[in-house]
C-alpha positions as CSV (number, residue, x, y, z in Angstrom):
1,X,68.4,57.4,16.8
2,X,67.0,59.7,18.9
3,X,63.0,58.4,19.2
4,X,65.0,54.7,19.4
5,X,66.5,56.1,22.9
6,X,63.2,58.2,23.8
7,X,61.1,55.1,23.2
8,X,63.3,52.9,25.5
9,X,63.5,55.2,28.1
10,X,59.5,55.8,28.4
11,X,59.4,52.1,28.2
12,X,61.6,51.5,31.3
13,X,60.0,54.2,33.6
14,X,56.1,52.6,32.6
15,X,58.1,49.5,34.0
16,X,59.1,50.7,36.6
17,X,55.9,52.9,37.9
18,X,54.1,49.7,37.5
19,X,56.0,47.5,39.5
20,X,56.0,49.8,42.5
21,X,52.2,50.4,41.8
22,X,52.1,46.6,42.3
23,X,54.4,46.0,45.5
24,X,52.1,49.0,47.6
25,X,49.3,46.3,47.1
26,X,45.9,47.4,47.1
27,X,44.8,46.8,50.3
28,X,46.4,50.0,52.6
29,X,42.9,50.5,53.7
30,X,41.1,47.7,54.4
31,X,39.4,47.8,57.8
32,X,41.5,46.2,60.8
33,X,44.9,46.2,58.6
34,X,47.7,47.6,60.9
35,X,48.9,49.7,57.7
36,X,45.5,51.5,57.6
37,X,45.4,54.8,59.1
38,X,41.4,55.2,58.4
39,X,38.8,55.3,61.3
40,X,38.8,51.3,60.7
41,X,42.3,50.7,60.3
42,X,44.8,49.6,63.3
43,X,48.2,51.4,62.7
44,X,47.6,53.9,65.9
45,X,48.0,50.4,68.1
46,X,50.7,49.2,65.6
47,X,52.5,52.4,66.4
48,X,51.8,52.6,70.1
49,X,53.3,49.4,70.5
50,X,56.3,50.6,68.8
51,X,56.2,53.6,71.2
52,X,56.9,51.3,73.8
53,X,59.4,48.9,72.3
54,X,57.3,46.3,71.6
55,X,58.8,45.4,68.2
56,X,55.6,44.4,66.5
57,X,55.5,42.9,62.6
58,X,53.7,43.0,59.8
59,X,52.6,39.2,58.9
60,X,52.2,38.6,55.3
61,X,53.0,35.1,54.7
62,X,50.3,32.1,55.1
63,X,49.9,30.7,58.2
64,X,52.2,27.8,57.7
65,X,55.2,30.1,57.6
66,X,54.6,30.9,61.1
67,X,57.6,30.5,63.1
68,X,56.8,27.7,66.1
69,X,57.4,29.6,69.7
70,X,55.2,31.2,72.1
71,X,54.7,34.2,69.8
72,X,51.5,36.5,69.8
73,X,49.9,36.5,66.2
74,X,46.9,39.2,66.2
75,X,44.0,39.0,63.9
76,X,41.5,41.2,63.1
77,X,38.8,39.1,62.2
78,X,38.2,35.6,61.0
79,X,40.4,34.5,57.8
80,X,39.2,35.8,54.9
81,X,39.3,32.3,53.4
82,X,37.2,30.4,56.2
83,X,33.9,29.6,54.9
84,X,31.2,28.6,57.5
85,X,29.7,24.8,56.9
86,X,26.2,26.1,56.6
87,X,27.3,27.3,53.2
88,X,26.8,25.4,50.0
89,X,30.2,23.5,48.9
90,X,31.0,21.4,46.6
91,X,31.0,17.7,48.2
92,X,34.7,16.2,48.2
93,X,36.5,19.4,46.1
94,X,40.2,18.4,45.0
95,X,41.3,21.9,45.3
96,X,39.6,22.5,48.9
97,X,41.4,19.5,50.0
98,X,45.1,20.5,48.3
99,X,44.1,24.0,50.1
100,X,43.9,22.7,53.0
101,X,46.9,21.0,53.1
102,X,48.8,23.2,51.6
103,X,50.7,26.2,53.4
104,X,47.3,28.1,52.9
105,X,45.5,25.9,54.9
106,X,43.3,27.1,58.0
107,X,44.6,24.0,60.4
108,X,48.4,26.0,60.2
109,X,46.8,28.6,62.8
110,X,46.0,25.9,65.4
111,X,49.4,24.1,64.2
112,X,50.5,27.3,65.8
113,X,49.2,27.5,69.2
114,X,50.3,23.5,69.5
115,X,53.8,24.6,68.8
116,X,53.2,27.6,71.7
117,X,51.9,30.3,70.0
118,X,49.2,32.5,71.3
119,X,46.2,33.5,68.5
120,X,44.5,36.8,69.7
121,X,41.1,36.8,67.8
122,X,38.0,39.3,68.5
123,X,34.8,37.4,70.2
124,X,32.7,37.6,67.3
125,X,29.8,35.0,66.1
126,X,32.0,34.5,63.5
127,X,35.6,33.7,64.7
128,X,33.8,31.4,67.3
129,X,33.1,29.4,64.2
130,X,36.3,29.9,62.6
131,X,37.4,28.4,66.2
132,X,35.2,25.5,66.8
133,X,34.6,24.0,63.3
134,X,37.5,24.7,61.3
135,X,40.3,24.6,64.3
136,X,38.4,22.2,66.2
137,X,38.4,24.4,70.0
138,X,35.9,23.0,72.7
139,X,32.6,25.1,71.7
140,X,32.1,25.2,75.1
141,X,35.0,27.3,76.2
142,X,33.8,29.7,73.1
143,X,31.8,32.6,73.9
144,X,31.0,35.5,71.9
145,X,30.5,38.7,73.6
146,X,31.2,42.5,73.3
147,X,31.8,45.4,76.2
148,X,28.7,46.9,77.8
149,X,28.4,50.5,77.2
150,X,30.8,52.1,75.2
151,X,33.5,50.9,72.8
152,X,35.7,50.6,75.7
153,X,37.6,49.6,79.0
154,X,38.0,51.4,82.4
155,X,41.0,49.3,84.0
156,X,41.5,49.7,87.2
157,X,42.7,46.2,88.3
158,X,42.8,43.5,86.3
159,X,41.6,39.8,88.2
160,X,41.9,36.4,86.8
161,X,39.4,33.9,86.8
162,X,39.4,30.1,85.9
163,X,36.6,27.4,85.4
164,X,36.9,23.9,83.7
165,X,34.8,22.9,80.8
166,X,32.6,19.6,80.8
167,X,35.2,18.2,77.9
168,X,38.2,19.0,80.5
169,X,39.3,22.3,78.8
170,X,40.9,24.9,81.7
171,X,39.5,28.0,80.6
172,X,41.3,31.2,82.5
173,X,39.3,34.9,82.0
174,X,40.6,38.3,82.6
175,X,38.7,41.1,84.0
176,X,38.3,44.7,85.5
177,X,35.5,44.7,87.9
178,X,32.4,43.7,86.2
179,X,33.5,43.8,83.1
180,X,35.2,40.7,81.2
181,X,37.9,42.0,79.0
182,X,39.5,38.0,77.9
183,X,39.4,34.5,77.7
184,X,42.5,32.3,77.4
185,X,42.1,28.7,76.2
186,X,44.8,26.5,76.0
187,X,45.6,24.5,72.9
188,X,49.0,22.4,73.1
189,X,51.4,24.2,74.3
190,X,50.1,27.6,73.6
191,X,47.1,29.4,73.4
192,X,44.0,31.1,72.0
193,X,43.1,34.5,73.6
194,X,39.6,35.7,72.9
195,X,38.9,39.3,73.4
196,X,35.6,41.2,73.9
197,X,34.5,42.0,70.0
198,X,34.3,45.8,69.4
199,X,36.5,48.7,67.6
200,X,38.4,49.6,70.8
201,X,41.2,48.9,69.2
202,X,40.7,51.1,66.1
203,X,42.3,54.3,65.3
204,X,39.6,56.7,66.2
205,X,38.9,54.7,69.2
206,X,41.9,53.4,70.5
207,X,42.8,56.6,72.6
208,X,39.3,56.7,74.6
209,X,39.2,55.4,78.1
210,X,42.0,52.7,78.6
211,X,41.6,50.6,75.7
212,X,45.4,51.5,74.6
213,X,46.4,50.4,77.9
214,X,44.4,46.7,77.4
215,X,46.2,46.3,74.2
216,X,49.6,47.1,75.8
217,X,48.6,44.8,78.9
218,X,47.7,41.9,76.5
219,X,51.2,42.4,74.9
220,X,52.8,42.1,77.8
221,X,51.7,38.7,78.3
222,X,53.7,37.1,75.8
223,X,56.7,35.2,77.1
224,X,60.1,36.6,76.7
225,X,61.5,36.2,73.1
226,X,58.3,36.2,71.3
227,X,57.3,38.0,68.3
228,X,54.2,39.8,68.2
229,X,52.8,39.8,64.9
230,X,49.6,41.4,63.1
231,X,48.2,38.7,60.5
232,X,47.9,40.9,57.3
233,X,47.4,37.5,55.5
234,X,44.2,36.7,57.1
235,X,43.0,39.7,55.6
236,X,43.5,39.4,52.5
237,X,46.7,41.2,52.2
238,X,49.4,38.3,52.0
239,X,52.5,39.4,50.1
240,X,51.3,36.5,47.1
241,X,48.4,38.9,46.5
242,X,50.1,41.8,44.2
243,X,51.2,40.0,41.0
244,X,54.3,42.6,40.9
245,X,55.5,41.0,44.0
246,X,55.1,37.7,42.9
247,X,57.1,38.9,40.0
248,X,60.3,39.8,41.8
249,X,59.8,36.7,44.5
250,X,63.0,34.3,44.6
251,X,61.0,32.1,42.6
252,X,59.8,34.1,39.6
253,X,62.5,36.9,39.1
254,X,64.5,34.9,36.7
255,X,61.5,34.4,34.4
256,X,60.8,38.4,35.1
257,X,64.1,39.0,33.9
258,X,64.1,37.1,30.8
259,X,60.8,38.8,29.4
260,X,61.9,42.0,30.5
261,X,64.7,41.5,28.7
262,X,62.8,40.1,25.2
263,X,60.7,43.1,25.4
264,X,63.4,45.5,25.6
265,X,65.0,43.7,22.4
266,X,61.5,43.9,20.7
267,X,61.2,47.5,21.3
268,X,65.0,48.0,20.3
269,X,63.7,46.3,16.8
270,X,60.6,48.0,16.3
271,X,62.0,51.9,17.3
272,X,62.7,53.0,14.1
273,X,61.5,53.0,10.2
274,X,63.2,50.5,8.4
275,X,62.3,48.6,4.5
276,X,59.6,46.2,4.9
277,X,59.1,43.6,1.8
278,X,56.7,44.2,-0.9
279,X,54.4,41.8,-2.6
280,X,56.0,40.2,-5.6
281,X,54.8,40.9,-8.6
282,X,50.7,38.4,-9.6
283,X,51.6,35.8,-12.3
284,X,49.6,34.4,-14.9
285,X,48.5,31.4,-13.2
286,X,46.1,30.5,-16.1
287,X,47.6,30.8,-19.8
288,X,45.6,33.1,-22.9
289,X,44.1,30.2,-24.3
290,X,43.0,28.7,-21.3
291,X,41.2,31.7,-20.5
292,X,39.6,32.4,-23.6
293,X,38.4,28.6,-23.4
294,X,36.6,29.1,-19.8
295,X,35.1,32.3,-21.4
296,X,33.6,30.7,-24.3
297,X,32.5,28.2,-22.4
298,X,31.1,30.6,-19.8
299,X,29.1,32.3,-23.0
300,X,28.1,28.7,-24.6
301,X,26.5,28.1,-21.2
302,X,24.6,30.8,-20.3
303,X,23.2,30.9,-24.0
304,X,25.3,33.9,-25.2
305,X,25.9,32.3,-29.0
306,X,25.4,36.3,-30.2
307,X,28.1,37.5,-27.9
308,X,30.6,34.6,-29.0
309,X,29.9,35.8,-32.9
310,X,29.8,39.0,-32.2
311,X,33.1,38.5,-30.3
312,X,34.3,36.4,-33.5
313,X,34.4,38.9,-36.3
314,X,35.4,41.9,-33.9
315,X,38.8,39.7,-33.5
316,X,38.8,38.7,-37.1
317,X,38.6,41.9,-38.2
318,X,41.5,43.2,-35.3
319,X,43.6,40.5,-37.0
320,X,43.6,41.6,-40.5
321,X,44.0,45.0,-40.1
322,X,46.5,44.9,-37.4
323,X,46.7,43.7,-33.6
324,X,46.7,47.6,-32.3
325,X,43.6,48.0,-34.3
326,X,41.1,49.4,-32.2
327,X,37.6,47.3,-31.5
328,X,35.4,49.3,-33.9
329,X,32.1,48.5,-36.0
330,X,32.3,44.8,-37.9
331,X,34.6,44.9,-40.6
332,X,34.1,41.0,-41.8
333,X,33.3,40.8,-45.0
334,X,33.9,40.9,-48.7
335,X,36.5,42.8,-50.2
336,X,35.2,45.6,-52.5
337,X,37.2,47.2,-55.0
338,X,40.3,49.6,-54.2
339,X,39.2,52.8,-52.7
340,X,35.8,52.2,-51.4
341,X,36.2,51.4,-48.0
342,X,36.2,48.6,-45.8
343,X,34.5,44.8,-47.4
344,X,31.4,44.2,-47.2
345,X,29.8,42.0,-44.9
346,X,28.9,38.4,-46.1
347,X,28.8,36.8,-42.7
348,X,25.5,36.0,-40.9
349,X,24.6,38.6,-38.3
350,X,23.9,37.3,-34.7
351,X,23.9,33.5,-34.9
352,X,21.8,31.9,-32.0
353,X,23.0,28.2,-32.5
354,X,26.4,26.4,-32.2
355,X,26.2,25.6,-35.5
356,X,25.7,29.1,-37.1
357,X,28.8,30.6,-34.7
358,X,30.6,27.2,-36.8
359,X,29.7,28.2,-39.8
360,X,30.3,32.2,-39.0
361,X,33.9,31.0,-38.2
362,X,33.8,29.1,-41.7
363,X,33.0,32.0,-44.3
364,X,35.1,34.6,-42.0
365,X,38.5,32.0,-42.1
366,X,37.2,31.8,-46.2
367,X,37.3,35.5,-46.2
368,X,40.6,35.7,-44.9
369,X,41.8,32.9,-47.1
370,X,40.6,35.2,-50.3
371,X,42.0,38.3,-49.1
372,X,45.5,36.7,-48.3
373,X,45.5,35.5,-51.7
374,X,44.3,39.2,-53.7
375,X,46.9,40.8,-51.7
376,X,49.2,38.5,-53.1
377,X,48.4,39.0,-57.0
């Protein structure tokens, strides 16, 4: 009873360490995730904006849970998902195009900033392209560019700018001297704000020159009410992304209940030493005679006549002088008189032919016949 209860009990607590092993996830330190505290990771500016009552939020869902509003969704980098069109895909894919429009797909982020929410990507090469082919932005109000000199910003006073694009687009920049620190282009009723690329905003960088005051400026340009989120999604990092989380989501925690509950029952069963059933007894499938037949047959076939005789008078002999007899030398034969031992051998030695085991069988069934009868007188 004991190992039953010990077995159980080291079964619940592997359950256990696994599922919180899954719900960390494994991505606490992938460069420009808000959770990271590595050179590369962004929780300094997560927790500076706390600092200053900021309320920021980790953003874990797709992008088409996004609440509509003019919120401020931060990301790091380009969605891990976007692939550029100079790569090699698949013409018409069925599962691109469910992707897409599913709550996964990349058109949610500019969904977004129709519904007044403000996307706040770095001016890289490639989020330009994640802006202008998959979102569809004016490619000419996109400009990728990072700060001159250092990895950072000297603010002294910030002045706004504003030019028009050819296709109409009323692109508004923000900078501190010389130095161009954003660009704001509207889409719907909200906004995507571009700032210079670079690892300002990193932990081992975020404290040199002013580049924590930029981040807090750039917050404070969100209107009142709005959520200001970091996109952990976009980096691979989405809460669909540890299978133990999956397992205790509203959708899938029945199902995770059921089998945990059919493998505690199988382990209850299998914790102890009980009777297990034994193989019955092997049958005679095939009766004596049938097997002696498929011998001599076997024999007859492979040209064994001298086995088959021999085989003949050792059972003959067996027979007449008792079944627990054992097989000895040939004791076929003639009776001699009392007191001289066994009879002597009349029957041909060794036939080689069907018909001298016949006739073997003949004299030896004679020379039972003759000693039945002079043990009868």
């Amino acid at each position: 009873m004991r190992g039953r209860w010990t077995g159980l009990a080291l079964l619940l607590l592997a359950l256990v360490v696994l599922l919180f092993t899954g719900l960390g996830g494994a991505g606490g330190e992938v460069p420009g995730s808000a959770r990271s505290a590595a050179r590369d990771g962004r929780l300094a500016a997560y927790l500076l904006l706390v600092e200053f009552e900021h309320e920021p939020e980790l953003w874990v869902e797709p992008p088409g849970e996004l609440p509509p509003g003019p919120h401020q969704l931060w990301l790091a980098r380009a969605p891990e998902n976007f692939v550029a069109q100079d790569a090699e895909l698949p013409e018409d894919d069925p599962l691109e195009a469910a992707r897409a429009r599913g709550p996964a797909g990349l058109q949610r982020y500019r969904e977004f900033m129709e519904q007044g929410g403000t996307l706040v990507l770095p001016a890289t090469e490639r989020v330009v392209s994640f802006l202008a082919e998959e979102l569809g932005l004016d490619s000419e109000a996109l400009v990728a560019w990072e700060p001159e000199g250092s990895r950072g910003f000297e603010i002294e006073e910030l002045e706004l700018g504003e030019r028009e694009t050819a296709a109409g687009t009323r692109v508004v920049t923000l900078s501190a001297g010389e130095e161009r620190l954003a660009r704001e282009i509207p889409v719907g009723a909200g906004s995507c704000l571009l700032i210079a690329a670079g690892d300002y905003l990193d932990n081992d960088r975020l404290g040199r020159r002013d580049n924590g005051l930029f981040l807090l400026r750039l917050a404070e340009r969100r209107a009142a009410g709005g959520r200001l989120l970091f996109d952990e999604y976009a980096l691979g990092l989405g809460s669909q992304e540890s299978s133990a989380s999956l397992a205790v989501s509203p959708r899938g925690v029945l199902l995770s209940l059921h089998l945990a509950v059919l493998l505690l029952v199988l382990c209850w069963r299998s914790a102890w030493a009980r009777e297990f059933p034994r193989d019955p007894e092997p049958l005679d499938r095939v009766s004596p005679l049938a097997r002696a037949r498929a011998l001599a047959t076997a024999l007859r076939r492979a040209g064994r006549i001298d086995t088959l005789g021999e085989m003949l008078r050792v059972g003959d002999g067996r027979r007449r002088l008792g079944a627990d007899a054992p097989a000895g030398p040939d004791v076929s034969g003639t009776p001699g008189p009392p007191g001289e031992g066994p009879p002597r051998s009349t029957a041909p030695s060794n036939p080689t032919t069907l018909a001298g085991l016949a006739s073997l069988d003949a004299r030896l069934r004679d020379l039972e016949h003759a000693v039945h009868r002079d043990g009868n007188t």
